[in-house]
N, C-alpha and C positions, 0 to 999 in steps of 0.2 A: 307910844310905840317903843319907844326908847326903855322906858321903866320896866315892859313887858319882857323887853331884850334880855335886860341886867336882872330882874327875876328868875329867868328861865335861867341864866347862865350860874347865877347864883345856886339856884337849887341841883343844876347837872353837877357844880364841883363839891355841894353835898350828898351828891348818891356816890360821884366817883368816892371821895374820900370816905364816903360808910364804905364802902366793898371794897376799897383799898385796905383800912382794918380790920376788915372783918374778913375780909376774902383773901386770893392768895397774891402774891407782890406781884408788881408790873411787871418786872423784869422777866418772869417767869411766865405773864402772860402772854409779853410781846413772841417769848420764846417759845410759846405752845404754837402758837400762829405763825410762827415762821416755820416750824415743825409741820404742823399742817401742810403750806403750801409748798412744802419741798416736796413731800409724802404724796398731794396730790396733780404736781407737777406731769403734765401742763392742764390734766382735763379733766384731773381727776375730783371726785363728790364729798371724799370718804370723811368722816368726823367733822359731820354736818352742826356739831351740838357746839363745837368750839366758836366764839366768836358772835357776833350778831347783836341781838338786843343790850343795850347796856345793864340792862336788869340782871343777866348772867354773865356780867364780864367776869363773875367770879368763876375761876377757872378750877375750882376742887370740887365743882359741881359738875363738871363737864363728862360727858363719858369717856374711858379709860381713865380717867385721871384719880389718884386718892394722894392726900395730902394729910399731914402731920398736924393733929387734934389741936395742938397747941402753937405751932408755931407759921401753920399754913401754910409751908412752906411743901413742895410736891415733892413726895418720899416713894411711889409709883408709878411708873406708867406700864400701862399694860395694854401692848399695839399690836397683838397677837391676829395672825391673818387680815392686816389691814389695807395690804395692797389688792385683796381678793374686793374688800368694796370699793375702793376705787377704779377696779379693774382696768390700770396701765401697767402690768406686767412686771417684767425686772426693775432693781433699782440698788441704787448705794447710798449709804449713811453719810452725808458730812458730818462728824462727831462734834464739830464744833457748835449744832447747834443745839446737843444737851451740855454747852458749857453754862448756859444759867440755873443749872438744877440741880448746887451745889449739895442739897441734901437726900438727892435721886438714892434710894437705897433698892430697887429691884425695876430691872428692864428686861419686858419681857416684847421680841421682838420676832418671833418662831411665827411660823409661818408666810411670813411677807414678800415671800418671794425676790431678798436680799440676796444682793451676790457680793459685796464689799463694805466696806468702811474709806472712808479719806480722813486720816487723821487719826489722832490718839483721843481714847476716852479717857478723860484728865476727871475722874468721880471717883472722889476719895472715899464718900460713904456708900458704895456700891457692896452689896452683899450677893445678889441673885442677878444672873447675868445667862438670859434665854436666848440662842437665836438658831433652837433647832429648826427642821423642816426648812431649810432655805437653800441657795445655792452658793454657799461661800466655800472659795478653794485655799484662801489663807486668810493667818487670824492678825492684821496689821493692827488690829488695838491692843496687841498683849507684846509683838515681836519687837518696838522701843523698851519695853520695861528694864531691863538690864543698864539700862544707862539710866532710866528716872529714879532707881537706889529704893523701888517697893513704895517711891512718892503717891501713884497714882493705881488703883484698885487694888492696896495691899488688905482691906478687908472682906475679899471676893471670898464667899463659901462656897457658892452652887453657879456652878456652869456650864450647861449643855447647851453641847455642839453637835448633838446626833443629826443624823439625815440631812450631811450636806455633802461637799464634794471634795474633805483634805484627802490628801492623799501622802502615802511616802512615811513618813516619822513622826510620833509626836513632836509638837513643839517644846526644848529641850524650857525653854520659859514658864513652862506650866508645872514643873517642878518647885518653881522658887516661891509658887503661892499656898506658903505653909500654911494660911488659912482654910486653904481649901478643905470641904466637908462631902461636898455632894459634884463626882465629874464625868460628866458620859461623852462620848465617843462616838457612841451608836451607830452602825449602818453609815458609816464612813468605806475610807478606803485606804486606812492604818495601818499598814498590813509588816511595819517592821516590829516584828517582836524585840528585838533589843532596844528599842526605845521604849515598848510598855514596860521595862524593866524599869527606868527610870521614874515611874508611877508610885515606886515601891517608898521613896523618901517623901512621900506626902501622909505624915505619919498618922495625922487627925481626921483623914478619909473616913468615914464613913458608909457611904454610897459611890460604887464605882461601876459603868456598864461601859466595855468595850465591844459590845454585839455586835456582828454585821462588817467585820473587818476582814474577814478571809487573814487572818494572823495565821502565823506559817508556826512551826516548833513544839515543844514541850511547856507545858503549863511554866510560869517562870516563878519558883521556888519561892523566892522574894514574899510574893504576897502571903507570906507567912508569917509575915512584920507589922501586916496592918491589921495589927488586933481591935482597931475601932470601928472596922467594917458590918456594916449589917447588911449592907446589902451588894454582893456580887453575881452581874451578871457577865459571864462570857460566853454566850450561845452564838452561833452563825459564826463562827471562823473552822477555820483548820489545823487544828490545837489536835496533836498524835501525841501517843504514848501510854504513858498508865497515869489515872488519875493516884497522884501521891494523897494516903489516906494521911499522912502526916500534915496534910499541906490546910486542912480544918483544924485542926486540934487546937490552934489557939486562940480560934478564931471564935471566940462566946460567942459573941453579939449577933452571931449570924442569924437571919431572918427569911433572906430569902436567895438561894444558890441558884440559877441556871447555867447548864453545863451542855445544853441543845444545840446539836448538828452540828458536831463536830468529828474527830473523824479518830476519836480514843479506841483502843486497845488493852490487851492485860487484862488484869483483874482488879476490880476494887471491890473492897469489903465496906457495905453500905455501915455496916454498926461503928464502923470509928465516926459514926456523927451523934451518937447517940446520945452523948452525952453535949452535946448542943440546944440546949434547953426554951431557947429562945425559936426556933427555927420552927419556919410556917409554912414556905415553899422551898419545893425541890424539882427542879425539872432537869430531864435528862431526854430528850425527844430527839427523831432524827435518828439516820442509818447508823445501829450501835453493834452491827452483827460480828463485830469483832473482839467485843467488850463483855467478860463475862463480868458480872452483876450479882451477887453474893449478898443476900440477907437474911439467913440462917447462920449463927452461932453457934459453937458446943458451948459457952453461956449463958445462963438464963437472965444475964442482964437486961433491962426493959427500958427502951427510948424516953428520955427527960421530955423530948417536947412532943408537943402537939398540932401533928402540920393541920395545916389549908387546905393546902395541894401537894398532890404527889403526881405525876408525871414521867413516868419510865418506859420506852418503849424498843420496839429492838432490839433488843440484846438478847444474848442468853443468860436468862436468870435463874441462880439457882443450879445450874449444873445437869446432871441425870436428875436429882430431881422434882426439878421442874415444876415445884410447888409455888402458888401465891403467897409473896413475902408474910412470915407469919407475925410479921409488928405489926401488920396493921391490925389485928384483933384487939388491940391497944392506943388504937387512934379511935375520937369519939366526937371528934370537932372537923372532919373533915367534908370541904367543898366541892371537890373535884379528885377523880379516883381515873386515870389514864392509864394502863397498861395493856397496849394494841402490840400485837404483834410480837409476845414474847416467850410463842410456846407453853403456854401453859396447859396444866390438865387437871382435872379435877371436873367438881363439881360448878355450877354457879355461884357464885359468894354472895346471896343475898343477905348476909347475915350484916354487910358491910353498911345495906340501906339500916338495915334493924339497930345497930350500934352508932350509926350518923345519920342523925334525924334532920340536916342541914344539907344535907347532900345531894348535890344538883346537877351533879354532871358523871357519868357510870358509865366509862370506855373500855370494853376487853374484848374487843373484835379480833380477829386476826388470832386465834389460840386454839386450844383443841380441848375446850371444857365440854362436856358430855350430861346426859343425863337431862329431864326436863327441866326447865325453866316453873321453880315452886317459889312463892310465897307465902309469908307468916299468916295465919287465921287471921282475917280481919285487919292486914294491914291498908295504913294508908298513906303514903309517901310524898306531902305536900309539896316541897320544896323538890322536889325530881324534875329537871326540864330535859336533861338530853342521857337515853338510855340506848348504849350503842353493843349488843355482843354479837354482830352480824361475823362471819365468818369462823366460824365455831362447827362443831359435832353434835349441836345441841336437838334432841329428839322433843315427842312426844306433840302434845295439842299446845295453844299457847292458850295461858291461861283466862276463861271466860269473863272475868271480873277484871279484867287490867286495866280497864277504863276506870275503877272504881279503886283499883290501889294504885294508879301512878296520873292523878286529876289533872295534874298540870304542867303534864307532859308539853315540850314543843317540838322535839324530835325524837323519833323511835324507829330505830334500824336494828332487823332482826333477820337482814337477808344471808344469804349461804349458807344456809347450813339443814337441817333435816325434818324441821318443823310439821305436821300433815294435821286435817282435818279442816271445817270451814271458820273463816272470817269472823273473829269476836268480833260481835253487834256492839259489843260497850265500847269497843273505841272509838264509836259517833258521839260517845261523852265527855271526849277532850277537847273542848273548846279551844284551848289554846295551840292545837297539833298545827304547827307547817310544816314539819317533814314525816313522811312515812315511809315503809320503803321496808317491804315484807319477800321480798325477789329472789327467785332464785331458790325456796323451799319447793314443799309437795302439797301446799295448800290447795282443795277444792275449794266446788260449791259457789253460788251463789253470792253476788255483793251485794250486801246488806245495805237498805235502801238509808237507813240512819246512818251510814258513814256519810255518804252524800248528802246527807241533811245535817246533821251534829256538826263536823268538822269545820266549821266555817272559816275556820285561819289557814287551811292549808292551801298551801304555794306549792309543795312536789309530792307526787303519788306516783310511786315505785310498787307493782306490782308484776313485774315481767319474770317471766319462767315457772311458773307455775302452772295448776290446772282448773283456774277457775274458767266456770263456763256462763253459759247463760248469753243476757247482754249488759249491757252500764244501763243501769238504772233510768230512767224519762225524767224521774224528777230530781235533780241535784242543787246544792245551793252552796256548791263552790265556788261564790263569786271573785275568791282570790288567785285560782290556781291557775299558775304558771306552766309547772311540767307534769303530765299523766302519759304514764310510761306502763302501757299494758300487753305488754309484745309477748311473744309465744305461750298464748294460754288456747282457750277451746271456747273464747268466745262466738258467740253466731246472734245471726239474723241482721240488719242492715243496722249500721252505724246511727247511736240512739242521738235524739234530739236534745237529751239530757246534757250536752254537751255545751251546749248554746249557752248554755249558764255561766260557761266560765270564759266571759269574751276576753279575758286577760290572757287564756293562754299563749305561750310562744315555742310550746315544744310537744310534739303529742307522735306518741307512736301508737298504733296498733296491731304492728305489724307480727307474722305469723299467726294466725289466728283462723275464725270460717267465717268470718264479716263476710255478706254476698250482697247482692243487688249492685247498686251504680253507685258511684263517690257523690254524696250529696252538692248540692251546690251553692249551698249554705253553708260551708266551711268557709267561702270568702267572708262571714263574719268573724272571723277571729283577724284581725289587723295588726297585732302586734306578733303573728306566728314565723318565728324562722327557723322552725324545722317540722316536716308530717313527713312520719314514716306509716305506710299503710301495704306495706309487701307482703307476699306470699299470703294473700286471702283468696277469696272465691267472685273477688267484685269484676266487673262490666261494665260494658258502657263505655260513654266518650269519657274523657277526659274534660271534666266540669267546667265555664270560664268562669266561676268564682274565685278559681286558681291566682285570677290575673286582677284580682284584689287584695294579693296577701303582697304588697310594696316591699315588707322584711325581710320576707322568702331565702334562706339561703340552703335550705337541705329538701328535697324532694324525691322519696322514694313511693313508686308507685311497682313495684316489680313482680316478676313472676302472680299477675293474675290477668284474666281476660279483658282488659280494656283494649279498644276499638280504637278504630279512625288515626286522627291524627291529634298532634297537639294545638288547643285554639290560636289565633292569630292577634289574641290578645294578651298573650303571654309575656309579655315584655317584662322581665324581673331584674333588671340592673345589680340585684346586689345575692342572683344564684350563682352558688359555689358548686352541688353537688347533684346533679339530675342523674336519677337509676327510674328508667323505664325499660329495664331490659325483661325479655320474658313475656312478653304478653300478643298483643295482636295488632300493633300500627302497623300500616299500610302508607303506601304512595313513596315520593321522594321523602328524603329527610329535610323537614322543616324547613323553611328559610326564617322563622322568628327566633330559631334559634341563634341566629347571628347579633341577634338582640341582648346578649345577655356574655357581656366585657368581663364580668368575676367569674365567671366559672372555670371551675376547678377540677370537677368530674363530670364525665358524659358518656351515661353507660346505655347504649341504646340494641345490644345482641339481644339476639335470638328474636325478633321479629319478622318483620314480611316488607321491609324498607327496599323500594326497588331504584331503578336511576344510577346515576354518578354522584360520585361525593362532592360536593358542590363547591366552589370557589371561594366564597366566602369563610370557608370552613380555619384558611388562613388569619383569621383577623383576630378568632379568640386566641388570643398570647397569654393569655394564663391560662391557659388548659393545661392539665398535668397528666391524664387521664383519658384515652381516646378509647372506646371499647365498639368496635360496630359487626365484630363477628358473628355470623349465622344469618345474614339478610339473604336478598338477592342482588347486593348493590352488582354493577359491572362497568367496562367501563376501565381506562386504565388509573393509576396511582397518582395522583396529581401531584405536581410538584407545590400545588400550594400547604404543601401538608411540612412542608420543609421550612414553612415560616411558625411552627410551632415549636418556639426554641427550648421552652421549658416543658415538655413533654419527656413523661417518663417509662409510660407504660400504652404503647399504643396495637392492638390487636383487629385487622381486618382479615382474618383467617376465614373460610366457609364462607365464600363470597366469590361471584363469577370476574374478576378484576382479571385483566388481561395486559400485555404489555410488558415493559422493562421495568427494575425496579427503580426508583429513582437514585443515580449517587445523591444529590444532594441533601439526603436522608442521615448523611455523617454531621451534617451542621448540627440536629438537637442532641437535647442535654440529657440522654439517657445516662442516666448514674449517677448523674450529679446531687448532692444533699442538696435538699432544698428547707431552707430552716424555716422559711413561711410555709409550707407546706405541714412540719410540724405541728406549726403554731394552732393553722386553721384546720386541723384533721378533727376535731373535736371538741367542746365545749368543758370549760371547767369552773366552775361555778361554787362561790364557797359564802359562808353566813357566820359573822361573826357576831356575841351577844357578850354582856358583861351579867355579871355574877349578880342576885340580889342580895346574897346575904355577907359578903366580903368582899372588900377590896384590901388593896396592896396599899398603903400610904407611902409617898417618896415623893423629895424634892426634886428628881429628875423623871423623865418621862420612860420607864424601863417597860419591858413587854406585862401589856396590861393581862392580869388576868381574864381572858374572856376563853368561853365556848366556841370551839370552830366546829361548824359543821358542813357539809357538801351538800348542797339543794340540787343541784345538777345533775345529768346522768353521770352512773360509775361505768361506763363502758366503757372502750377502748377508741370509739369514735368512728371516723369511716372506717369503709369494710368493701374493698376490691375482690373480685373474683379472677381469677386469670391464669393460662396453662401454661406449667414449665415442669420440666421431669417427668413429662408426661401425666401427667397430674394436672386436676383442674383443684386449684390454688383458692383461700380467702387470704388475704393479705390484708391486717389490719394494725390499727395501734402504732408502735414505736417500728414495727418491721415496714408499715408500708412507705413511708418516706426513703428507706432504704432500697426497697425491690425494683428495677427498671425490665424494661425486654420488651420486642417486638415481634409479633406474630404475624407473619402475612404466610401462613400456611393453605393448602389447598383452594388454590384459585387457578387461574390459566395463566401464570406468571412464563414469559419467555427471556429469552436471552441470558447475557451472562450473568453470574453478581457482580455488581458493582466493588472494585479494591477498597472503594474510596469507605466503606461499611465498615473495615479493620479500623478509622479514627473513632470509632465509639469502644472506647477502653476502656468505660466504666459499668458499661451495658452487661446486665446480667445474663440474662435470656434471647435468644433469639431462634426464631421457628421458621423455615424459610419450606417444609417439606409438602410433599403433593402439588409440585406444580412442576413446570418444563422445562426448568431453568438449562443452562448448555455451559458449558467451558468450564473451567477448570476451578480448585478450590480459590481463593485469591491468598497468598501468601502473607499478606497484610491483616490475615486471621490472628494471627499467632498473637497481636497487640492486644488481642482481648483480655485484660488482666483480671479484670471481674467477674468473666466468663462463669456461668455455674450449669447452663443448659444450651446445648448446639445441637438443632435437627434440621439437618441437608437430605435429608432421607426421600427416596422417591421422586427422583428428579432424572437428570440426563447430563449428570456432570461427568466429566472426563480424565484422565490426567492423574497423578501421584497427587495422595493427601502430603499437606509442605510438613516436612519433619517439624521444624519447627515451631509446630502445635503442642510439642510433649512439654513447651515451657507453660501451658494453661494450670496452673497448681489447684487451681477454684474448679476445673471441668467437673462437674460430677457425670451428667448425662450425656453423650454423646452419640450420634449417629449418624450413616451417609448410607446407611442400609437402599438397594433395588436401585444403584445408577451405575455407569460404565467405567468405573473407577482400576486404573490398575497399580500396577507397581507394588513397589513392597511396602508395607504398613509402616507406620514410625515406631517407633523403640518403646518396647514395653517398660517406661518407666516414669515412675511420680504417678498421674492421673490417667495415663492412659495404661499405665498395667492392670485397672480394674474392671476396662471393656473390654466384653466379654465378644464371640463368635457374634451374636443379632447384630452388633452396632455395625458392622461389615458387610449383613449377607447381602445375598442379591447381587454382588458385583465379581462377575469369574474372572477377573485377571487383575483380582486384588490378591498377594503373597506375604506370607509370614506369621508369625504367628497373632492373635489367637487359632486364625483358620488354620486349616491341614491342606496346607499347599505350601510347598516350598519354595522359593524365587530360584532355586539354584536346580538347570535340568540335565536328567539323570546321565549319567554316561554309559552306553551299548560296552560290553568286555573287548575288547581286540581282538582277531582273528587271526591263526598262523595257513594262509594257503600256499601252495605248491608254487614252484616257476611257472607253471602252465594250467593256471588254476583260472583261464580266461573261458577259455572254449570249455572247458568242462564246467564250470557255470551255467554258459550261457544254455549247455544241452540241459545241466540237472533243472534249468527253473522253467525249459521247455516242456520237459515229463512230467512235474509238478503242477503246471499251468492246466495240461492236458487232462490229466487224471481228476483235477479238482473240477475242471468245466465240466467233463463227462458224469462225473458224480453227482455236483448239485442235479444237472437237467433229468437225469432218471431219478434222483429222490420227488422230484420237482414233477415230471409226465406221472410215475405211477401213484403219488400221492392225491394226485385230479383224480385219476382213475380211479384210487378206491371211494373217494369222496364221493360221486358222481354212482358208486354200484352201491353205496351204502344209504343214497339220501334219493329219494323216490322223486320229493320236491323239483330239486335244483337239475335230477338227470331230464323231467318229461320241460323243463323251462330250458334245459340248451336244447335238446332236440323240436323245440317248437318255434325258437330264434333260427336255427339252422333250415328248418320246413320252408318258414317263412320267406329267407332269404337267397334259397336256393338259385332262385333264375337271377339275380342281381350277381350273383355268385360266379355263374356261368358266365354271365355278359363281360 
């Protein structure tokens, strides 16, 4: 047993010692494994390969790890998102325990959801040093260096710190790392421009990206000096003024500029880069409408290089006029071609495909290019994936064969602009399409049944506002699609089964259309839907309980068509934001499952046949933003549980028999108030981003990748509120309806007074208080309405002087208190109320001053001079006066019977036959 012992032991200290030389040193293994269990302190899994069988004690095998060919010694580690497999969340570096990895030449530590270091990293041969994507707010492994005299990472090149949390100044220590080559910043929160000044003595730079900084100033001049730059990016700050064209010129080496979304001015002349010969990208993106943009010369000098990418958007380019830059008919290696939104006119520039056979991305939306849409005889445009000129002038048919010249396409947006005739059938031949998005043209006809069959990669089908008719197809074999957006066309006949096919949907409008029959009830197959719009068609019927399977559920328009009954009792949707069943034919009380449903945001339930009281419960949805219950028959008075809807903005029970006071406690909600969540969830925004095939960017640091962004999502505005103010019935949608508030309790059986306590809503826009009983006086507590944009008190039984102090409303536009018992003199025709006119007044006669024609001030009789004894002679002249006038009326009065009666045969034999009759009662 013994012999067996000393064999075994024997042979373990000849494995140790083989993989001792031949593998990497102890020290550095002890130190990967204390590394590990720091990393997965206390539970964590992650870098399961480290450790274990003695047969891999060799640690330059391990994964992350790579070690030096010759010396074994471990020259990488690469721990990039390593806390995501372990999943224990934050964490800090002790640096002491890469002190045994004396020949560690790159750490790459980006993504690990780091927030610190403890300690200096004392790694003299560190060259590459990663710890983007994390949460560190300071850099304690660089802020001793000044006293270690450049002992410790003075051979550091590349260091990115993008996308974390500094803030305030560069570190003034990152200057003294002359080595440096490659230093990004990135999507920090840098934002002192006088310290990227000091960026400027790092003379061997290279590659520098401060993006994402919100930097305040004038480009800073400096970077004039770093003639070793190839690569600068400054995009995503607040950099004003004129881009200085002097501020390239020395700059050869340049490769690739971004200058995107920032907030430049002036003018620059594109051609002082021309002679930059190396340069492959150039982006300029983001609001530039301030920045004229100049690439036309009176020399015929021609651009040394040959970009990549060109990206300009925004701006005024070119002047009056407003030509596409005419270098590029001299670019022939170009990837990507962006200019959205830059006023252009002209023709389409296909000639841009025909001269760049590589060209994958063709963005000139947003411009006023005209003319049809031609291609070359028998072109074919392999490499084309995303072709975007939606927003344009652009006429005619779209071309028959484009399935055949642009094969492998993956997005094609041709909406806005004036496109007619029907549906090319060839583009059921690109295979690779997930976006389409044809909207908003004069397209007919029929959908060709091979779209629905060919396209099998499409995720969004944008076809709204056009005039195709018919119906969607039975048989489809879009098993991937997400959004089908076919709203205001001329579709009919009941809602096709072809649908079914695509159970991944989660977004499907049909809405405006002649869709008839009942809401199938086979829509609860689609599971993953959170939004159907299905309004203003010709459907009936109950309301399906498939409904109460869609769990996602957060948009449901069912409006303006004949659905019945009520809503099922199975309705339960915890995570509905937005219910429009207005317009149609429910009956009975309003729901009580409606109380079911804690996210909702909007609840438009007018114009029905809803009868009862508004019910109690109706307190408890606290995120309601949105009450709409106008034109029922609710009655019944105003409950005060309506005063627990704090965040309510816009709430109208107008056209309804509500009776009673109105509540004060109706000053508690938040009419007016911005609601930034309200923003957030008004609408979906949805976006797809894809990298290039035939180019990338090479860089040591991680700068904005070249990729295709495209919008898979609706381009709408989002909800869409209906509701009356100015006398106007209102849609309020987009960026305006987080803004609009007001309250309508118009034409009910409202009594008593207004409430004063209604003047603390001072941000409330709107309010409609007319057609009902109300009594007493304006409430003087009006005047607070600073927001004010519409006031009708009209048709009521108010009393009493409008309070002068209303002429401070500067916002009133509309105003009225027209048909109540209003007197006194008007307020002061000035600011907003000099522009109401005589109606906002009438109806009330002992209202004075101007606009009416009544004066407050009453007339004065002239004086009279009578006699001493001007009493008794009075009193005989109004005797003879009195006399004369009585005798006069009665004889105009007796002989005017008298002729009447000898002129009218009728009326004389009808008294003398009343007289006959009554003769002896007469006598009696």
């Amino acid at each position: 047993m013994g012999a067996v012992t000393s064999g075994s032991f024997l042979w373990l200290l000849l494995v140790v010692g083989y993989y001792g030389c031949l593998g990497c040193l102890e020290d550095e293994r002890v130190g990967l494994l204390n590394l590990k269990a720091s990393i997965n302190h206390p539970y964590g899994t992650a870098l399961s390969s480290w450790g274990g069988d003695i047969i891999v004690a060799n640690c330059c095998r391990w994964e992350r790890v790579t070690c030096d060919n010759k010396t074994n010694r471990v020259i990488q580690l690469h721990l990039r998102y390593i806390k995501l497999d372990g999943g224990l969340g934050n964490w800090s570096l002790n640096a002491s325990l890469l002190l045994p990895f004396h020949q560690l030449q790159i750490l790459d530590l980006s993504g690990s959801e780091l927030t610190g270091f403890q300690g200096l990293l004392r790694l003299k041969k560190l060259r590459v040093l990663d710890v983007r994507d994390n949460g560190l707010t300071t850099i304690p492994v660089l802020s001793a260096l000044p006293s270690l005299k450049g002992r410790y990472l003075s051979k550091l090149e590349v260091l990115d710190l993008s996308s974390n949390s500094f803030m305030g100044s560069v570190p003034s220590i990152i200057r003294t790392l002359n080595r440096l080559k490659s230093l990004s910043f990135g999507y920090n929160n840098l934002n002192d421009s006088l310290s990227i000044e000091g960026l400027c003595k790092l003379s061997d730079l290279e590659e520098l990206d401060i993006s994402g900084n919100g930097i305040d100033g004038n480009l800073p001049p400096c970077f004039y000096n770093l003639t070793s730059l190839r690569t600068l990016d400054l995009s995503e700050n607040n950099f004003k003024g004129t881009i200085p064209s002097s501020l390239f010129s020395s700059l050869k080496l340049l490769q690739y500029i971004s200058l995107s979304h920032n907030s430049f001015e002036g003018s620059f002349d594109f051609t002082s880069l021309f002679n930059l010969s190396k340069l492959e990208v150039f982006e300029l993106r983001g609001d530039n409408k301030n920045l004229k943009f100049e690439t036309e010369n009176t020399s015929s000098q021609l651009p040394l290089f040959q970009l990549r990418v060109f990206r300009l958007t925004n701006c005024v380019l070119n002047g009056e006029s407003r030509v596409i830059p005419s270098f590029l008919s001299n670019q022939y290696d170009l990837r990507i071609v962006d200019l959205r939104n830059n006023g252009i006119i002209g023709d389409i520039p296909t000639w841009l495909l025909v001269n760049n056979s590589k060209l994958e991305s063709f963005r000139l939306s947003g411009n006023q290019l005209r003319g049809p849409l031609a291609f070359e005889l028998n072109a074919k445009h392999v490499y084309m994936k995303h072709f975007d000129i939606s927003s344009n002038l652009i006429q005619g048919e779209i071309p028959p064969d484009i399935g055949s010249i642009l094969p492998n396409l993956e997005a094609l947006n041709m909406s806005r602009n004036a496109l007619h005739g029907n549906f090319p059938t060839s583009i059921g031949d690109m295979k690779n399409l997930f976006l389409l998005d044809l909207s908003n043209n004069n397209l007919s006809g029929l959908l060709p049944q091979h779209l629905l069959r060919g396209c099998i990669s499409l995720l969004s089908l944008t076809l709204s506002n056009n005039n195709f008719d018919g119906n969607f197809p039975a048989e489809s074999n879009l098993t991937s699609l997400l959004y089908l957006f076919l709203d205001n066309n001329s579709f009919s006949g009941k809602i096709s089964r072809g649908l079914l096919k695509s159970s991944a949907l989660e977004m499907l409008d049909l809405g405006k259309n002649s869709f008839s029959g009942q809401i199938p009830d086979w829509i609860g197959n689609f599971p993953r839907l959170i939004s159907v719009v299905l309004s203003k068609n010709h459907l009936e019927g109950v309301i399906p309980t498939g409904f109460c399977k869609l769990g996602q559920l957060q948009l449901l328009d069912l409006s303006s068509n004949k659905v019945g009954m009520s809503i099922p009792p199975c309705f339960n949707q915890s995570n509905m934001m937005f219910l429009h069943l207005q317009s149609n034919e429910l009956t009975g009380d309003i729901p009580n499952v409606l109380s079911r449903l804690p996210s909702l945001f909007i609840l438009d339930l007018k114009d029905n046949k809803f009868w009862g009281t508004i019910p109690p419960w109706i307190g408890s949805l606290t995120s309601l933003r949105v009450l709409l219950l106008r034109g029922n028959e609710l009655h019944g008075s105003i409950p005060f549980d309506l005063c627990r809807l704090r965040s309510i903005k816009m709430m109208d029970l107008s056209h309804n028999n509500f009776s009673g006071s109105i509540p004060p406690c109706l000053n508690n909600l938040s009419f007016g108030a911005l609601d930034r969540m309200f923003l957030t969830t008004a609408g979906p925004d949805i976006w797809l981003g894809y990298g290039l095939a035939t180019y990338s960017y090479e860089s040591q640091i991680y700068v904005n990748t070249i990729d295709i962004e495209v919008q898979i999502g609706p381009s709408n505005e989002g909800e869409k509120v209906d509701f009356t103010t100015k006398w106007r019935f209102e849609s309020y949608e987009g960026k305006v309806l987080p803004i609009m508030s007001g309250m309508d309790l118009s034409w009910n059986n409202l009594t008593g007074s207004i409430p004063p306590e209604l003047g603390d809503l001072s941000e409330i826009r709107s309010i409609n208080l007319s057609g009902n009983h109300l009594t007493g006086s304006i409430p003087k507590t009006f005047s607070n309405f600073k927001a004010i944009e519409s006031l009708d008190l009209s048709h009521n039984m108010l009393i009493g002087q409008i309070p002068p102090r209303m002429i401070e409303l500067n916002n009133l536009a509309v105003f009225t208190v027209a048909y109540n018992d209003l007197s006194g003199k008007l307020p002061e025709r000035k600011a907003q109320f000099a522009t109401f006119e005589e109606s906002s007044y009438e109806g009330n006669p002992l209202l004075c001053g101007l606009p009416l024609n009544r004066s407050c001030s009453p007339a004065r009789a002239a004086p009279k001079t009578l006699p001493a004894n001007s009493d008794n002679e009075e009193k005989e002249s109004w005797e003879v006066s009195f006399l004369w006038t009585f005798g006069g009326s009665f004889g105009v009065a007796f002989f005017g019977i008298i002729a009447f009666l000898y002129f009218n045969s009728y009326y004389r034999e009808l008294l003398f036959y009343f007289i006959a009759k009554n003769l002896t009662f007469l006598r009696l």
